[in-house]
C-alpha positions as CSV (number, residue, x, y, z in Angstrom):
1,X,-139.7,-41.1,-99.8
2,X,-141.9,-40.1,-96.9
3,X,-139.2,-38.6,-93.8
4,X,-139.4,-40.4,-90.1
5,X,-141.9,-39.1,-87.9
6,X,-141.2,-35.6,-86.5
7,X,-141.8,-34.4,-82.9
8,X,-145.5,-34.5,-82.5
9,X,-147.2,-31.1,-81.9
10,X,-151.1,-31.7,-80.2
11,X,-151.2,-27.9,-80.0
12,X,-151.5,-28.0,-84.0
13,X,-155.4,-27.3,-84.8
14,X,-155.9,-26.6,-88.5
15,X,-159.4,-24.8,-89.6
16,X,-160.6,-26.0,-93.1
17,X,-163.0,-26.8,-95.7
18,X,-162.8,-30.7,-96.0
19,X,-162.4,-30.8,-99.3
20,X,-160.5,-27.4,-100.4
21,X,-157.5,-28.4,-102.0
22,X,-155.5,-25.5,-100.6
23,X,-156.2,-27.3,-97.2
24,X,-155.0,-30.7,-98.3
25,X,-151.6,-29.1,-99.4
26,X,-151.5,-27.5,-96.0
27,X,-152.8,-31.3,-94.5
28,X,-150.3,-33.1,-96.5
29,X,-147.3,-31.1,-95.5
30,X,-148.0,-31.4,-92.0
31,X,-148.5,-35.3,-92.3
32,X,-145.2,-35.4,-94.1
33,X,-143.3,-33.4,-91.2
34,X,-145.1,-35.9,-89.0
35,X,-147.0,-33.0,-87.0
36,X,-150.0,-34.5,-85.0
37,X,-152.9,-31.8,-85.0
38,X,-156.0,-31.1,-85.3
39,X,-158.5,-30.5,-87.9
40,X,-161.6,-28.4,-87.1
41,X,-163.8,-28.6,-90.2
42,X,-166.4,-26.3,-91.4
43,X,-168.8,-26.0,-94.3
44,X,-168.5,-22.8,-96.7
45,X,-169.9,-20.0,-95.3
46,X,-168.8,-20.9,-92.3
47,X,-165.3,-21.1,-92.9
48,X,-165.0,-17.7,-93.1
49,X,-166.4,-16.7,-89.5
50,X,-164.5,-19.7,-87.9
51,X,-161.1,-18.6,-90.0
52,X,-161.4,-15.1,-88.3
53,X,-161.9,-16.5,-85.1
54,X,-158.6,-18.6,-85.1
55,X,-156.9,-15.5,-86.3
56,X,-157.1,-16.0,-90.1
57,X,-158.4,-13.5,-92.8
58,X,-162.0,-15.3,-93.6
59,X,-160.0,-17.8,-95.7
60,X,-159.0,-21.3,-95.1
61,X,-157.0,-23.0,-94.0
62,X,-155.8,-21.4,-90.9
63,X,-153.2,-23.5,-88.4
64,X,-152.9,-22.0,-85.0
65,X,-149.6,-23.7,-82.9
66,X,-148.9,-22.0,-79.9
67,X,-148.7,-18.7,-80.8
68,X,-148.3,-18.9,-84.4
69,X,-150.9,-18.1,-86.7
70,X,-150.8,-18.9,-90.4
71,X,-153.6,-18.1,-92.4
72,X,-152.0,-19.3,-95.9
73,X,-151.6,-22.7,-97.1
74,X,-147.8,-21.3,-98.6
75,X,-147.4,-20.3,-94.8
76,X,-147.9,-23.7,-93.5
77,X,-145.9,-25.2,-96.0
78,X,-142.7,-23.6,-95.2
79,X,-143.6,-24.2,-91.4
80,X,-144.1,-28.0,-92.2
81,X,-140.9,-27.5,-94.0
82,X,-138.6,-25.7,-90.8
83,X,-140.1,-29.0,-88.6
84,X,-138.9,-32.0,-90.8
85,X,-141.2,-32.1,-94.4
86,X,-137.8,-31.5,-96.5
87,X,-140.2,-29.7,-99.1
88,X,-137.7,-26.3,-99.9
89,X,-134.1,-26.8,-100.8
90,X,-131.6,-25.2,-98.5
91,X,-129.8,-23.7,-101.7
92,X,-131.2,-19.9,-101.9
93,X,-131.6,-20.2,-105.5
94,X,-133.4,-23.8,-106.2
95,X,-135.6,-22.8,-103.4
96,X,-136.7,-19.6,-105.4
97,X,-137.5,-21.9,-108.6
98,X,-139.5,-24.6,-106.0
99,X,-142.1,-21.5,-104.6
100,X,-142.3,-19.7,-108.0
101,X,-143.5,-23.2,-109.5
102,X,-146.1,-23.7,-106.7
103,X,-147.0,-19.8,-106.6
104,X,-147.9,-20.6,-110.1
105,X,-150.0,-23.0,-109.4
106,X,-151.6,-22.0,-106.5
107,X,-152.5,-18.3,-108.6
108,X,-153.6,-21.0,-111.2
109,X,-154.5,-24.2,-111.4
110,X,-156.0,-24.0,-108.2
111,X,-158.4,-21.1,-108.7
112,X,-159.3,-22.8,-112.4
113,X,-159.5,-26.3,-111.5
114,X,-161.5,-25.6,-108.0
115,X,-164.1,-23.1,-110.5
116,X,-164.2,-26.1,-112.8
117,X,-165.2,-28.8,-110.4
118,X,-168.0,-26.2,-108.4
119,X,-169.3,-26.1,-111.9
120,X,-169.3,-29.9,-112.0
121,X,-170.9,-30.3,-108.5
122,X,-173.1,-27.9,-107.7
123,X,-175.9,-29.3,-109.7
124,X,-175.9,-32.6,-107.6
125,X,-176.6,-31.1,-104.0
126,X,-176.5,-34.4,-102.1
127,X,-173.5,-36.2,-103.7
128,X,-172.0,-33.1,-103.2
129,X,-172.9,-33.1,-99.3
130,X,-171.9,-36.7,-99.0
131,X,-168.5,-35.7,-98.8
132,X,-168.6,-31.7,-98.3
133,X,-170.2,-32.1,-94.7
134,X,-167.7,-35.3,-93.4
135,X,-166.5,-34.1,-90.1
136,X,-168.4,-31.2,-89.7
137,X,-170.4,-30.4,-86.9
138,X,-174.1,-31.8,-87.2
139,X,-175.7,-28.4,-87.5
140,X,-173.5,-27.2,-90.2
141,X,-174.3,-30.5,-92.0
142,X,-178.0,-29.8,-91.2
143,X,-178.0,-26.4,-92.5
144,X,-175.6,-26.8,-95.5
145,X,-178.8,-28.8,-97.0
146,X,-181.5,-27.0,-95.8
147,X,-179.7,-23.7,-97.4
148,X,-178.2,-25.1,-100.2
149,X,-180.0,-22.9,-102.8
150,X,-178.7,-20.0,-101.3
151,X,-174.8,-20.9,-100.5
152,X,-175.3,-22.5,-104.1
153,X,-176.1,-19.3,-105.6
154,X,-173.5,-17.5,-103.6
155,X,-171.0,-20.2,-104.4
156,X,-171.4,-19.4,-108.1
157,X,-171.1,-15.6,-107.8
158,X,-167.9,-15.7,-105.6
159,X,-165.8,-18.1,-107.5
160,X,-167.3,-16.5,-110.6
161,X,-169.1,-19.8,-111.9
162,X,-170.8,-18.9,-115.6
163,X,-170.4,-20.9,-118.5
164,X,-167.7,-18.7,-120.0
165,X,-165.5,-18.7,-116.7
166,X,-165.9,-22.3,-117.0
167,X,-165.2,-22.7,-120.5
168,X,-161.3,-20.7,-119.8
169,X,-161.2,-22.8,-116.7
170,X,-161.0,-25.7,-118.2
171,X,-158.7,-24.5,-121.0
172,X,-156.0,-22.7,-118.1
173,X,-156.1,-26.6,-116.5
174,X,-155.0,-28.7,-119.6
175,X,-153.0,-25.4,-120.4
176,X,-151.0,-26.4,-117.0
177,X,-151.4,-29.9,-117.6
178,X,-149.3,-29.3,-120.7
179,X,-146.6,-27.7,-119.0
180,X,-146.5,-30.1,-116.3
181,X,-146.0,-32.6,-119.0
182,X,-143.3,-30.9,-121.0
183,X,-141.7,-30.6,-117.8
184,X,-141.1,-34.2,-117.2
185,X,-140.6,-34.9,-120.7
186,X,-137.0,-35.3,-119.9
187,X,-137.5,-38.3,-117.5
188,X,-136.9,-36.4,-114.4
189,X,-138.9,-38.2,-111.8
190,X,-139.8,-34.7,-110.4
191,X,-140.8,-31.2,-111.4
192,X,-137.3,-29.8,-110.4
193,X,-134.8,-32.9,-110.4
194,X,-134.5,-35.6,-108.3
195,X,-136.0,-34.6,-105.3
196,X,-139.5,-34.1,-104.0
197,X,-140.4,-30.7,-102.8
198,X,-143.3,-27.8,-102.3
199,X,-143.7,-27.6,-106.5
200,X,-145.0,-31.5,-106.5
201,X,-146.6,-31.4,-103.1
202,X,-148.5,-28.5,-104.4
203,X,-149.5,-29.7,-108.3
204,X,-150.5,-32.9,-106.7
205,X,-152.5,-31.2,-104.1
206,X,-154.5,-28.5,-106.6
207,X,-154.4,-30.8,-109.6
208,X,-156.9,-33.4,-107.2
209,X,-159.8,-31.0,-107.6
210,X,-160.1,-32.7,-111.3
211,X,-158.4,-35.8,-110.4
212,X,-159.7,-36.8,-106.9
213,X,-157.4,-39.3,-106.1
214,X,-158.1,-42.5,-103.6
215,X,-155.5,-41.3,-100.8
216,X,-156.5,-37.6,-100.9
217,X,-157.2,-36.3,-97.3
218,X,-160.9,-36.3,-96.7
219,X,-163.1,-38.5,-99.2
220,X,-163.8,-38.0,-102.2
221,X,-166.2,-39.6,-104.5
222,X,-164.2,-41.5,-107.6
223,X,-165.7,-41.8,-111.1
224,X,-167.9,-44.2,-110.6
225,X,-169.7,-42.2,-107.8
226,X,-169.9,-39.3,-109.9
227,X,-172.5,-37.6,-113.1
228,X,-171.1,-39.8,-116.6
229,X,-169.8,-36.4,-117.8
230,X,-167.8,-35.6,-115.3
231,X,-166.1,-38.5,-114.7
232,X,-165.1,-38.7,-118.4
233,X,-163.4,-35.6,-118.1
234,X,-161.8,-37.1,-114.5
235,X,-160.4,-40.0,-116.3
236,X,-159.3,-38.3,-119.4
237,X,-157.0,-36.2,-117.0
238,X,-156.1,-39.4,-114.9
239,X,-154.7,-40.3,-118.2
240,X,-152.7,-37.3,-119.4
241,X,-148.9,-37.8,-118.2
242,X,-149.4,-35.2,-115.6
243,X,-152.0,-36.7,-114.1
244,X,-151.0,-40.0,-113.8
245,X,-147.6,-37.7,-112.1
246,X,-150.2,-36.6,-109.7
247,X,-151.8,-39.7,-109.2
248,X,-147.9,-41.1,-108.8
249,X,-146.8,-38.9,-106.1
250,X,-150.3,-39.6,-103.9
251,X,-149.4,-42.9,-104.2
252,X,-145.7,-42.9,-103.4
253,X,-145.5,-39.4,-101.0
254,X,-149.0,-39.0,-99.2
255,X,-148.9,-41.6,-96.8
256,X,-150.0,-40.0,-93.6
257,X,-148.0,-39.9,-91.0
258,X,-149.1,-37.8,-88.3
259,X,-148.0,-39.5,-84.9
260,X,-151.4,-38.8,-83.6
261,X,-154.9,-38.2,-83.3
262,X,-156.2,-36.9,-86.5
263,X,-160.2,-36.8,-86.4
264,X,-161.7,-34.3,-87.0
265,X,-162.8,-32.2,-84.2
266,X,-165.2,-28.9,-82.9
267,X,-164.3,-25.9,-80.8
């Protein structure tokens, strides 16, 4: 279950793409420790310049507290955790097995399933704005469309978007689907025992770049909203055990419940 509400922090502001899911596993440990901050949103591009100005290194996200500075989403997690999100067990050795899990799957699932679902998008430039540019400020919104050719192009070359990239993308995602699955084949209701921690929080959060549950973060369009191809593949995964794990734990764990203001805001 989702802990109380921790001490609110309103100094917490959190840089990020809206719908990266490296920044909804940083969003969703914060919710679960109960930490009120800010969310300062930015289109790609962007993201870099306004990650270096909050202290980062041109990635995302980036939380700024005080005088802390934590410029990956592992970071934040174990921040989150020290504040009240019970994610990382006290024991020195289970808590080794919980970050090697979600290394793993931020060093995998998230740099496949995020290539994938570019792939996916990028040929639909306004359903792919409807929900890219929520929050942002107007002008980034504005220019993401008017420049879309070009941060389209140099989408594709940076996340290394070609059919073949694509084609092992999609294989390394059902690859860790298949894990998950065997995993949990012994009825534990989580990917190390009993307990929640940072390995579900982070499947759950990388795995919704294919899955793109209703209670994710910032919206995302579900399959109806989106091309008949890719929401076959969308509900095909839905189906397979680890999704619907995925899909389970957004329903039972992501509740938000930041004690505060959480709209997006600009510097």
């Amino acid at each position: 279950m989702v802990p109380p509400l921790g001490r609110p922090d309103l100094s917490a502001r959190l840089v990020t793409l809206a719908i990266s899911h490296y920044c909804e596993k940083a969003r969703w440990a914060l919710d679960r420790a109960g930490i009120a901050f800010l969310e300062e949103r930015h289109i790609q591009g962007v993201h870099m310049l306004a990650s270096r100005r909050a202290g980062g290194h041109g990635t995302v996200p980036v939380l700024r507290s005080g005088g802390t500075v934590l410029g990956e989403s592992a970071q934040i997690v174990r921040w989150a955790d020290a504040r009240g999100a019970r994610l990382l067990p006290a024991d020195a050795a289970a808590r080794a097995r919980v970050e090697a899990l979600a290394r793993g799957f931020d060093q995998d699932l998230g740099v496949q399933g995020r290539r994938w679902m570019y792939w996916e998008m990028l040929p639909h430039p306004e359903l792919l704005a409807s929900f890219n540019c929520l929050g942002v400020p107007a002008w980034e919104a504005r220019g993401f469309r008017a420049a879309y050719p070009l941060l389209a192009r140099l989408g594709r070359r940076a996340l290394d978007i070609t059919p073949e990239a694509v084609a092992r993308a999609r294989a390394r995602v059902h690859a860790t689907f298949d894990a998950v699955a065997q995993r949990l084949a012994d009825g534990r209701p989580h990917l190390t025992g009993d307990a929640f921690t940072a390995a579900d929080l982070t499947f759950a959060s990388l795995a919704a770049s294919v899955l793109v549950p209703p209670q994710y973060g910032s919206p995302l369009p579900q399959p109806g909203e989106l091309p008949a191809g890719t929401a076959r593949e969308v509900r095909a995964l839905r189906e397979h055990p680890a999704g619907r794990f995925a899909l389970r734990l957004y329903a039972e764990e992501r509740g938000v419940r930041a004690a505060g203001p959480r709209a997006p805001v600009h510097p």
